[in-house]
LOFIVO-736577 format. One record per residue (C-alpha): x, y, z; residue number from 1; chain; residue in one letter. Coordinates in pm, 1 decimal. Example, Ala and Ser with C-alpha at 12.3 -4.5 7.8 and 13.67 -1.06 7.14 Angstrom:
ATOM       c1       c2       c3 resi chain resn
ATOM   1230.0   -450.0    780.0    1     A    a
ATOM   1367.0   -106.0    714.0    2     A    s
***
This chain:
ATOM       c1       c2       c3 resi chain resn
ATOM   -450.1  20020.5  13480.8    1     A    x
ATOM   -759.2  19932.0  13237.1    2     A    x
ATOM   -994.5  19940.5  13585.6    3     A    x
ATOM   -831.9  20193.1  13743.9    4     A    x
ATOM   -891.1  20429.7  13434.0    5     A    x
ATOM  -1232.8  20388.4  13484.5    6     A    x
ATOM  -1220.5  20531.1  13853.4    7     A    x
ATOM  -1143.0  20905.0  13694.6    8     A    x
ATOM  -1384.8  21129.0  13559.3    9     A    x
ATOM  -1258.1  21483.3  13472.4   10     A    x
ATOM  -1492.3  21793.9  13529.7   11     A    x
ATOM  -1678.3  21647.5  13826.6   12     A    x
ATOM  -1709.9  22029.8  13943.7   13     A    x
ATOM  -2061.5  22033.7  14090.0   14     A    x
ATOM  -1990.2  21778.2  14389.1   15     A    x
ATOM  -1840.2  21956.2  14647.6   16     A    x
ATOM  -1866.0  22292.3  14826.0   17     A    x
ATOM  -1564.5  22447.2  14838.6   18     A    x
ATOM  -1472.7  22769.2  14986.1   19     A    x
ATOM  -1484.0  23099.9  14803.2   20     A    x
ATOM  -1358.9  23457.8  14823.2   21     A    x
ATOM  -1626.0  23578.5  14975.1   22     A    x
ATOM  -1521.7  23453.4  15322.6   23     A    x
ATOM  -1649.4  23632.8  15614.7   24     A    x
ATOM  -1273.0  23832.4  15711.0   25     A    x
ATOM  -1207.9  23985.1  16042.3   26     A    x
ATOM   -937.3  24094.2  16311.1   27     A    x
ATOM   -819.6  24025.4  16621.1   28     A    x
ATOM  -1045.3  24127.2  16852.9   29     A    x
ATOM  -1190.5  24124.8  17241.3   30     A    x
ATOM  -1414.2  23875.8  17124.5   31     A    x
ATOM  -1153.4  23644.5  17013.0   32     A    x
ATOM  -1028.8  23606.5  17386.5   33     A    x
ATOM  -1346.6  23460.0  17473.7   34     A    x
ATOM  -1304.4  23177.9  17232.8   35     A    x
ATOM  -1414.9  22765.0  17316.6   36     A    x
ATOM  -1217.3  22543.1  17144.0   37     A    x
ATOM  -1426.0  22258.1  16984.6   38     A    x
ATOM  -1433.9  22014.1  16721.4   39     A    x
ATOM  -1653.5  21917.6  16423.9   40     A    x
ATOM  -1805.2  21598.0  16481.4   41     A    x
ATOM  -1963.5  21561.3  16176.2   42     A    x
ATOM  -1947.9  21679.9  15793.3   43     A    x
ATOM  -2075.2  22085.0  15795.2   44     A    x
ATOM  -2163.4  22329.9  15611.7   45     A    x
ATOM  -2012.0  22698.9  15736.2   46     A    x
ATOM  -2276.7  22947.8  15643.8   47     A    x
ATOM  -2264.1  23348.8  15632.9   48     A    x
ATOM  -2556.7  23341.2  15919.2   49     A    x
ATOM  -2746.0  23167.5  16135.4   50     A    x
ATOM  -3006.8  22984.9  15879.0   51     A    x
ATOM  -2964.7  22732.8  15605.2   52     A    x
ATOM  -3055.3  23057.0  15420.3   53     A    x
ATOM  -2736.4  23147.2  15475.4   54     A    x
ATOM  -2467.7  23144.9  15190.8   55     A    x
ATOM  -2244.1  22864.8  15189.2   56     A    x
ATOM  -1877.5  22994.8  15288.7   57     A    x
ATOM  -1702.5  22611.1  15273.1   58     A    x
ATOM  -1743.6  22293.5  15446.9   59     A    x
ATOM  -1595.7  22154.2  15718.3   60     A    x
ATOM  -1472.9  21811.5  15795.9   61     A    x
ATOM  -1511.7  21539.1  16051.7   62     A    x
ATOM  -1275.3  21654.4  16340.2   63     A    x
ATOM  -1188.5  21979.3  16189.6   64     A    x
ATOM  -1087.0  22160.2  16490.2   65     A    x
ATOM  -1282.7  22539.3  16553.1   66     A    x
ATOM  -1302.7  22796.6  16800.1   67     A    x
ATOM  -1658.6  22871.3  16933.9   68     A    x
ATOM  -1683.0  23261.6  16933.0   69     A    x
ATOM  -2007.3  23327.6  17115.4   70     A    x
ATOM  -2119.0  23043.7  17432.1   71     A    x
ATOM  -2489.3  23017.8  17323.7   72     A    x
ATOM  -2598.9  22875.6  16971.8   73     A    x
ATOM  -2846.7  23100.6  16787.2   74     A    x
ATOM  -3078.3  22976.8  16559.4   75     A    x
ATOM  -2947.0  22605.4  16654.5   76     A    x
ATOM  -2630.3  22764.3  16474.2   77     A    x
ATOM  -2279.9  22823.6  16649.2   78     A    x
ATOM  -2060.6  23143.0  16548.0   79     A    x
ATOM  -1702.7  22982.9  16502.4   80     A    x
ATOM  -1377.8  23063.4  16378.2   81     A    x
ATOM  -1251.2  22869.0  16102.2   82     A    x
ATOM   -912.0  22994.1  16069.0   83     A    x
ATOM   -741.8  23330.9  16234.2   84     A    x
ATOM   -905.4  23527.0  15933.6   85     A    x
ATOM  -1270.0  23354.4  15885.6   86     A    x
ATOM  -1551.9  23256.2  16035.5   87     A    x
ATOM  -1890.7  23189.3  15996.0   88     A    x
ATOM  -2165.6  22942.5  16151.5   89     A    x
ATOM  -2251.7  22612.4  16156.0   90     A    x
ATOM  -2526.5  22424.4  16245.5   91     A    x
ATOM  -2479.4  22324.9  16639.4   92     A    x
ATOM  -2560.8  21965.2  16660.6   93     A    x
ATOM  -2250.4  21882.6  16457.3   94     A    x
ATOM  -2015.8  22066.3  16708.3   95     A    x
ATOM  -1875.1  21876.6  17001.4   96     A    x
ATOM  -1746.8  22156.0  17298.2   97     A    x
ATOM  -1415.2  22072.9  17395.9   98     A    x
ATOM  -1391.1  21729.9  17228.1   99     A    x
ATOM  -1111.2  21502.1  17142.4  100     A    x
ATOM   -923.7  21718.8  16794.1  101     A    x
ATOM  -1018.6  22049.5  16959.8  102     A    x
ATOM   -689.6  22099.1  17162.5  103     A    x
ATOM   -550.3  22137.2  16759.7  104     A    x
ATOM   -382.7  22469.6  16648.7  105     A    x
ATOM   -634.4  22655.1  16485.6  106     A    x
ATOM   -598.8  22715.0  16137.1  107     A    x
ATOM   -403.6  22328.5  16122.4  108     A    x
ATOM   -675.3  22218.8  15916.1  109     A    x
ATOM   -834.5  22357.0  15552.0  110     A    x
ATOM   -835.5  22715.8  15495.1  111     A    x
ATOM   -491.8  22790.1  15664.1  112     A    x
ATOM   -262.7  22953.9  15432.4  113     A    x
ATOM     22.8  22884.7  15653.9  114     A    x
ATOM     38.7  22510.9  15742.3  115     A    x
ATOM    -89.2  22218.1  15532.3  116     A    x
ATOM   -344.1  21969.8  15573.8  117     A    x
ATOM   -163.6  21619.7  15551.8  118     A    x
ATOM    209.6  21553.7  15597.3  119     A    x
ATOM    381.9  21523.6  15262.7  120     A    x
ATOM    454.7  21184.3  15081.0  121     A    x
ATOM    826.1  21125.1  15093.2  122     A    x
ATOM    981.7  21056.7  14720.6  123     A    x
ATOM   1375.7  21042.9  14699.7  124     A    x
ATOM   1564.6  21086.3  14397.7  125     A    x
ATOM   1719.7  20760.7  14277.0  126     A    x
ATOM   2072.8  20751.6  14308.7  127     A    x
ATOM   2163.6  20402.2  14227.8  128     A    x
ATOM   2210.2  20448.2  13851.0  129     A    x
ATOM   2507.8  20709.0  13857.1  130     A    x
ATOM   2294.4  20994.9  13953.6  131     A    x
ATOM   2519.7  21230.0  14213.7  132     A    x
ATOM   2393.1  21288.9  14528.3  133     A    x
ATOM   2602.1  21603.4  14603.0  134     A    x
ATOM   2555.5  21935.7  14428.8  135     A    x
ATOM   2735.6  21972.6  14125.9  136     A    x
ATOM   2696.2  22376.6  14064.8  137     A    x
ATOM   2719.2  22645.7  14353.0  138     A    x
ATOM   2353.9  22785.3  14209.4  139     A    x
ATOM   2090.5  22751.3  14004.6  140     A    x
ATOM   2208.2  23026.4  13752.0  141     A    x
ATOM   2488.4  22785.1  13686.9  142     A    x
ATOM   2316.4  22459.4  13659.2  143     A    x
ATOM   2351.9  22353.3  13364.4  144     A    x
ATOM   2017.6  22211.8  13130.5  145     A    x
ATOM   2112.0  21809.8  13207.2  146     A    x
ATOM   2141.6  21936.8  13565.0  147     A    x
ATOM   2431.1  21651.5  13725.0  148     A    x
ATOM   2361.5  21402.2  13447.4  149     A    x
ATOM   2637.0  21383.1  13206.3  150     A    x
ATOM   2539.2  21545.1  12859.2  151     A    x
ATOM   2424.4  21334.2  12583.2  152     A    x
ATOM   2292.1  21022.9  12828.4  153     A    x
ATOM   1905.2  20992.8  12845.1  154     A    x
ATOM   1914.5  21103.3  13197.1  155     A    x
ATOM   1998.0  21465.0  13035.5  156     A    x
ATOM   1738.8  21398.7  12809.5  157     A    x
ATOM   1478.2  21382.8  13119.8  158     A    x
ATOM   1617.6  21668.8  13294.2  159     A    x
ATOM   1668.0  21910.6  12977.1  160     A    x
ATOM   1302.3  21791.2  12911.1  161     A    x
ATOM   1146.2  21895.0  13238.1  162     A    x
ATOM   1257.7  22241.6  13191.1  163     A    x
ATOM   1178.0  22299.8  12831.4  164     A    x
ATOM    926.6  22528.1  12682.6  165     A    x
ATOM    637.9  22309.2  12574.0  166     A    x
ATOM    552.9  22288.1  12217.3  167     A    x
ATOM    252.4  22477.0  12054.7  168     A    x
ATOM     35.9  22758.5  12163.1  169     A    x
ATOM   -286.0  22607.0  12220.2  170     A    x
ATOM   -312.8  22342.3  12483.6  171     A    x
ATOM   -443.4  21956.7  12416.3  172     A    x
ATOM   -693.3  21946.6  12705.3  173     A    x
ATOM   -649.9  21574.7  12912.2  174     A    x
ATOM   -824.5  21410.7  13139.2  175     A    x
ATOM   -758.6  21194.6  13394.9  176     A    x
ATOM   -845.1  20879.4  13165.4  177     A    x
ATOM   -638.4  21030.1  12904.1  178     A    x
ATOM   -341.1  21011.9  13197.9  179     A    x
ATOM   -438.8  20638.9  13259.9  180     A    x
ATOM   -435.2  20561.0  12842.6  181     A    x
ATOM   -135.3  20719.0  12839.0  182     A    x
ATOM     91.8  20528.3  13103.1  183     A    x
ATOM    -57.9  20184.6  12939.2  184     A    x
ATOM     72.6  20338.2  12624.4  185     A    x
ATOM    440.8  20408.6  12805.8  186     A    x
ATOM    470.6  20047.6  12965.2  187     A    x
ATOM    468.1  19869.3  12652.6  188     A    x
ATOM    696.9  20164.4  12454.0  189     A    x
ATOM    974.5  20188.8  12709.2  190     A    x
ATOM    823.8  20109.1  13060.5  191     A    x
ATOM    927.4  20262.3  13358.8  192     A    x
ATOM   1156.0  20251.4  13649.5  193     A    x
ATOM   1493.1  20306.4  13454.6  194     A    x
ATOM   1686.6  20532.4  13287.0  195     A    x
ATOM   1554.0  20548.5  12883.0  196     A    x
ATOM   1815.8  20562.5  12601.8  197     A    x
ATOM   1816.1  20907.6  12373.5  198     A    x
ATOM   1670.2  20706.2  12096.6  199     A    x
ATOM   1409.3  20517.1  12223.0  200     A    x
ATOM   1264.1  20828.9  12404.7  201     A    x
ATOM   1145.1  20928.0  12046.0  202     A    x
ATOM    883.1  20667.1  12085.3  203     A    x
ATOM    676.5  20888.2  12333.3  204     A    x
ATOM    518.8  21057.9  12033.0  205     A    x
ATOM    182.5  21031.3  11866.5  206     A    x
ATOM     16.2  20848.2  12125.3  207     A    x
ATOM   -352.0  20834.7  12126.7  208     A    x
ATOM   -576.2  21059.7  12388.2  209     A    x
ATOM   -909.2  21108.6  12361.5  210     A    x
ATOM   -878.4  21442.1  12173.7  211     A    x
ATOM   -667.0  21271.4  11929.9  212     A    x
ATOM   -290.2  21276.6  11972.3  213     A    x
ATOM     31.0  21397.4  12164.5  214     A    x
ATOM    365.4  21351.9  12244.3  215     A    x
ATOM    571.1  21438.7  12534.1  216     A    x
ATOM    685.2  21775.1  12504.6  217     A    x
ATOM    383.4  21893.3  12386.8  218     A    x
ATOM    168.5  22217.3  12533.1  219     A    x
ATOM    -97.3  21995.8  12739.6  220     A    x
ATOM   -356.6  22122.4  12989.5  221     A    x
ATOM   -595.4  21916.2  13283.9  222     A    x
ATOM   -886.8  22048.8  13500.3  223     A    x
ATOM   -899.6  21911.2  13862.3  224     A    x
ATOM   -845.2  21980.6  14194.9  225     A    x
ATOM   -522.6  21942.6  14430.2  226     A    x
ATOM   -493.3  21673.9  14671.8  227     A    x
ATOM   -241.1  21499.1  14919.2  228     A    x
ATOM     29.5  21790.1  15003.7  229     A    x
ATOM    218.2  22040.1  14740.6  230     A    x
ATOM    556.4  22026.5  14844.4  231     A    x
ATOM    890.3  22114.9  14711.3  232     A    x
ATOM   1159.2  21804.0  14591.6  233     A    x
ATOM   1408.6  21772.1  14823.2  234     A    x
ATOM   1695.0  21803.6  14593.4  235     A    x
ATOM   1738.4  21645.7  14229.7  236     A    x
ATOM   1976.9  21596.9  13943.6  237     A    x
ATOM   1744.0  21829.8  13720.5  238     A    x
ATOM   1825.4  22150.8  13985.1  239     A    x
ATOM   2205.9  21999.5  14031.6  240     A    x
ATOM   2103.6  21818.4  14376.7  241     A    x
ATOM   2063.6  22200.1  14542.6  242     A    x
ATOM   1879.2  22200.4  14873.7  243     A    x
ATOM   1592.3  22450.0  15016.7  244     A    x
ATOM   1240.5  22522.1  14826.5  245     A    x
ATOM   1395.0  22785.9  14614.2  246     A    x
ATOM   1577.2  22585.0  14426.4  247     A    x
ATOM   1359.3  22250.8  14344.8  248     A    x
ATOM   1062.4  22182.4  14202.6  249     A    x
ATOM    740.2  22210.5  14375.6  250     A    x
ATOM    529.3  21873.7  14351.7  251     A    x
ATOM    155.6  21908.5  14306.3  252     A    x
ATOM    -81.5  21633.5  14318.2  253     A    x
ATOM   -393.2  21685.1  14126.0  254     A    x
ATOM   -721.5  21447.9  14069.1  255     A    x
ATOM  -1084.7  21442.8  13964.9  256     A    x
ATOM  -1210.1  21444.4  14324.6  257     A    x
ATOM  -1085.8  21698.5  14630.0  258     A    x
ATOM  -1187.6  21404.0  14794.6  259     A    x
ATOM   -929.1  21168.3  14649.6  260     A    x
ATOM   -620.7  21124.6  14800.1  261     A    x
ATOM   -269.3  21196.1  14630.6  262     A    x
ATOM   -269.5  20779.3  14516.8  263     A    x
ATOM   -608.6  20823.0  14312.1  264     A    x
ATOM   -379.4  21162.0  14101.9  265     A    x
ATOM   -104.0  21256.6  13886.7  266     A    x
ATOM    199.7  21483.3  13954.6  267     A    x
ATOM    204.0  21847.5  13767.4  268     A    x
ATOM    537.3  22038.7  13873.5  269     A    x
ATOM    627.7  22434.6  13883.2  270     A    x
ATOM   1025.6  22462.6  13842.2  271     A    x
ATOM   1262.0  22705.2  14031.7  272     A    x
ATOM   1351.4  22886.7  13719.0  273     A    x
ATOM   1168.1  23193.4  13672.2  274     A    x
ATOM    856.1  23080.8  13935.6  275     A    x
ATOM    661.8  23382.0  14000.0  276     A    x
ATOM    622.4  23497.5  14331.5  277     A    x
ATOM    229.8  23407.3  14392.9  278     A    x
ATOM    342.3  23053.5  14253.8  279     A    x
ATOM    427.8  22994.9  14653.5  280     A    x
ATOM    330.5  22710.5  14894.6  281     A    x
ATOM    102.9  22893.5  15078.1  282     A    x
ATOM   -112.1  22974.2  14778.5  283     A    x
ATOM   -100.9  22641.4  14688.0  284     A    x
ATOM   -196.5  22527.9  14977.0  285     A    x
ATOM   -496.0  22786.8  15063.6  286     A    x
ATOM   -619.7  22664.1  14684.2  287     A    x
ATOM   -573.9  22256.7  14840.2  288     A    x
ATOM   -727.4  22376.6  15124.7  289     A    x
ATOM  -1027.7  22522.7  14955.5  290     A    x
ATOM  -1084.8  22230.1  14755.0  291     A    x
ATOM  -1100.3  22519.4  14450.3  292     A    x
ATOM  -1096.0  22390.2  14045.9  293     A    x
ATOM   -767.3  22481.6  13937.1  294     A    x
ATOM   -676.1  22444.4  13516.1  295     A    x
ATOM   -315.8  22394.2  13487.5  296     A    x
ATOM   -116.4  22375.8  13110.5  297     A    x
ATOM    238.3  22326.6  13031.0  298     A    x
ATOM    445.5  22088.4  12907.3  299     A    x
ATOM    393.8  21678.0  12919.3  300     A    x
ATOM    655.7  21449.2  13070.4  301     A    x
ATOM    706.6  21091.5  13101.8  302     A    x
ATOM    889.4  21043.3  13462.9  303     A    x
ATOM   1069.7  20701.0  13353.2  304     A    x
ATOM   1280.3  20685.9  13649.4  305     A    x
ATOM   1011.1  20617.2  13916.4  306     A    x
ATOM    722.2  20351.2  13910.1  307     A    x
ATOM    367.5  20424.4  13877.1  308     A    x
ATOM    207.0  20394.6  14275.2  309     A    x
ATOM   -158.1  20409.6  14285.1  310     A    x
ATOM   -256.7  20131.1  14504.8  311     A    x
ATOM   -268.6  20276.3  14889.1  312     A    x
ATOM   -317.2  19922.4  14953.0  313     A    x
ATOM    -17.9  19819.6  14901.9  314     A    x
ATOM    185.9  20153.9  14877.9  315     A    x
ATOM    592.2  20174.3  14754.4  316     A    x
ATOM    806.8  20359.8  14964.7  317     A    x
ATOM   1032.9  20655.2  14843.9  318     A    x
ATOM    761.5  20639.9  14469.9  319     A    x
ATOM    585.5  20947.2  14437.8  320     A    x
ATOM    159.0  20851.9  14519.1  321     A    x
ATOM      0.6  20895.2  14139.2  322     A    x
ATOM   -145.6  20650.5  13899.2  323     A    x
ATOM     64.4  20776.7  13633.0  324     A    x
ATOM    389.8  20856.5  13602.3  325     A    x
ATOM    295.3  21121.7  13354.4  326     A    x
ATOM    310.4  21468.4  13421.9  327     A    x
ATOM    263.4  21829.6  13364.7  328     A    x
ATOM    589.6  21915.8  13390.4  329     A    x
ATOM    727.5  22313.1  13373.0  330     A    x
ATOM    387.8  22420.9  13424.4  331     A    x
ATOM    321.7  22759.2  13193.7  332     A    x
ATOM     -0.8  22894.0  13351.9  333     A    x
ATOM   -201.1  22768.9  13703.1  334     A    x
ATOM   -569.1  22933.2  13704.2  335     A    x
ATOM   -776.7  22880.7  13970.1  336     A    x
ATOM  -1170.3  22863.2  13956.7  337     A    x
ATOM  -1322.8  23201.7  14087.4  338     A    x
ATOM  -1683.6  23037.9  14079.4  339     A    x
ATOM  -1811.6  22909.1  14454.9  340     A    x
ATOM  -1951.7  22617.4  14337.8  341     A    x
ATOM  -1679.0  22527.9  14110.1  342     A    x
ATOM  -1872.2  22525.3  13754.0  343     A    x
ATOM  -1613.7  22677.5  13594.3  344     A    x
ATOM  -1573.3  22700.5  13218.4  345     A    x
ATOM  -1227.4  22596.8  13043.6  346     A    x
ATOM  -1349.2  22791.3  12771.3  347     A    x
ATOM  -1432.6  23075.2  12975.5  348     A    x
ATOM  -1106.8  23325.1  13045.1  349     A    x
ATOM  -1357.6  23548.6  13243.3  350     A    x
ATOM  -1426.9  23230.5  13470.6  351     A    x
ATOM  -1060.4  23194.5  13600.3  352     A    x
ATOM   -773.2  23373.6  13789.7  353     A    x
ATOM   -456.3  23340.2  13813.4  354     A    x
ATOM   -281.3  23191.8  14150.5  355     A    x
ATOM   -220.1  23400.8  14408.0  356     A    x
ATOM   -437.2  23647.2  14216.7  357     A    x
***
């Protein structure tokens, strides 16, 4: 873990273009019937006109599939359609007509609200250690706080922990190191990849961060961007094994770099239990999508029960991807950067919005 710490830097936030919410918006129209399918070839910038004097709307990605609105490039820039409610222009040596990746649905790739970019990583719940696989409550109004786990064992613990309301009112702000510092902290205090006793769980306190101390349970926050896929769990002991995205978890990978993938993150997690309604997939994923800053605080959790899988070399099947198993877990608050070029301020309210907002 000592080298991979090294790999994260938080509030890289000049080093991408991302797309902001100034996107050019339009209709259905007669022009749309007249659209060539085609295919990015090459890393692009979409622009507001035909000129690199044009404002930078996003950028587009090697074989990102788009629809060519007008037949003849102006400016050496073609008019496309990014997704069924943007479009802008990008610079036509980069564009291959009818290539291999434009037969794609458009609006498959970034800046669809409706379908994501990657499939998601499959995690499963272990059930080998007592945990039931079956529902034990009709609902989630009647599950109980240690979801299926029998009261008083340190699988309650966990589960009680995930939904409880983080302690203090200011956050202690993280970074990705801090997430690195921390899990060599938790494998020589209790490890991972088993159940921990009530007692011992009392040693994931005071640990050392770079802005001092914390302890799980504690009101953290992190700056970063989403990666890999948010997706709901597929049914836990924490939401009494209940089925269907209303009433798990959604799973959010986050790291330093839109660019990384889900391995090179950590895990923050929104629970069923009072989840707003803009705290939805689809927001998510437009924000993923966007490659947009996001600042996310709530409560920090040590997931004991899994292992820590950050190598994509040599990946573990049915482990959530992260480098950490430490999370943000019961997230309070989710902003999202409303600055196009992602130089946000943490210490700037006025900089931020909330999701879905």
């Amino acid at each position: 873990m000592q080298s991979l710490s090294l790999r994260f830097r938080l509030f890289v936030v000049t080093a991408s273009v991302t797309l902001c919410s100034c996107l050019v918006v339009s209709g259905f129209s007669a022009q749309a019937l007249a659209q060539t399918q085609a295919v990015v070839v090459k890393t692009l910038r979409l622009r507001s006109a035909p000129s690199k004097a044009g404002a930078v709307l996003s950028t587009l990605k090697n074989q990102q599939a788009v629809a060519i609105l007008e037949p003849k490039p102006k400016n050496g820039f073609y008019h496309v359609r990014v997704t069924q409610t943007a479009d802008g222009w990008v610079w036509a040596d980069g564009v291959q007509v009818g290539g291999a990746g434009a037969s794609h649905t458009l609006g498959s790739q970034p800046g669809s609200r409706q379908l994501v970019r990657r499939p998601a990583s499959k995690e499963v719940e272990p059930v080998t250690r007592g945990l039931a696989a079956a529902a034990c409550a009709p609902d989630l109004n009647s599950c109980p706080a240690n979801g299926c786990s029998p009261a008083g064992s340190g699988h309650a613990l966990a589960n009680q922990l995930k939904q409880a309301t983080p302690a203090g009112t200011v956050p202690v702000m993280l970074t990705f190191d801090d997430f690195a510092a921390l899990q060599q902290q938790a494998d020589s205090l209790v490890g991972e990849d088993h159940d921990i006793p009530v007692d011992q769980r009392a040693q994931l306190a005071n640990l050392t961060v770079s802005a001092g101390q914390v302890s799980e349970g504690a009101l953290v926050g992190i700056v970063g961007y989403l990666v890999g896929t948010p997706h709901p769990n597929t049914g836990e002991s924490v939401n009494c094994n209940l089925k269907g995205a209303e009433n798990n978890d959604f799973h959010i990978p986050m790291s330093n770099d839109p660019n990384n993938s889900d391995y090179q993150g950590i895990v923050v997690e929104m629970i069923p239990q009072n989840r707003p309604a803009t705290w939805n997939l689809a927001n998510l994923t437009q924000v993923e999508s966007n490659q947009q800053l996001v600042m996310v605080t709530g409560g920090l959790f040590y997931d004991n029960i899994h292992k820590v899988n950050g190598d994509p070399n040599n990946p573990i099947g049915g482990q959530p991807r992260r480098f950490s198993l430490w999370e943000v877990h019961n997230l309070m608050q989710f902003m999202v950067c409303t600055k196009a070029d992602n130089s946000c301020d943490p210490a700037q309210p006025s900089d931020w919005a909330q999701l879905g907002q």
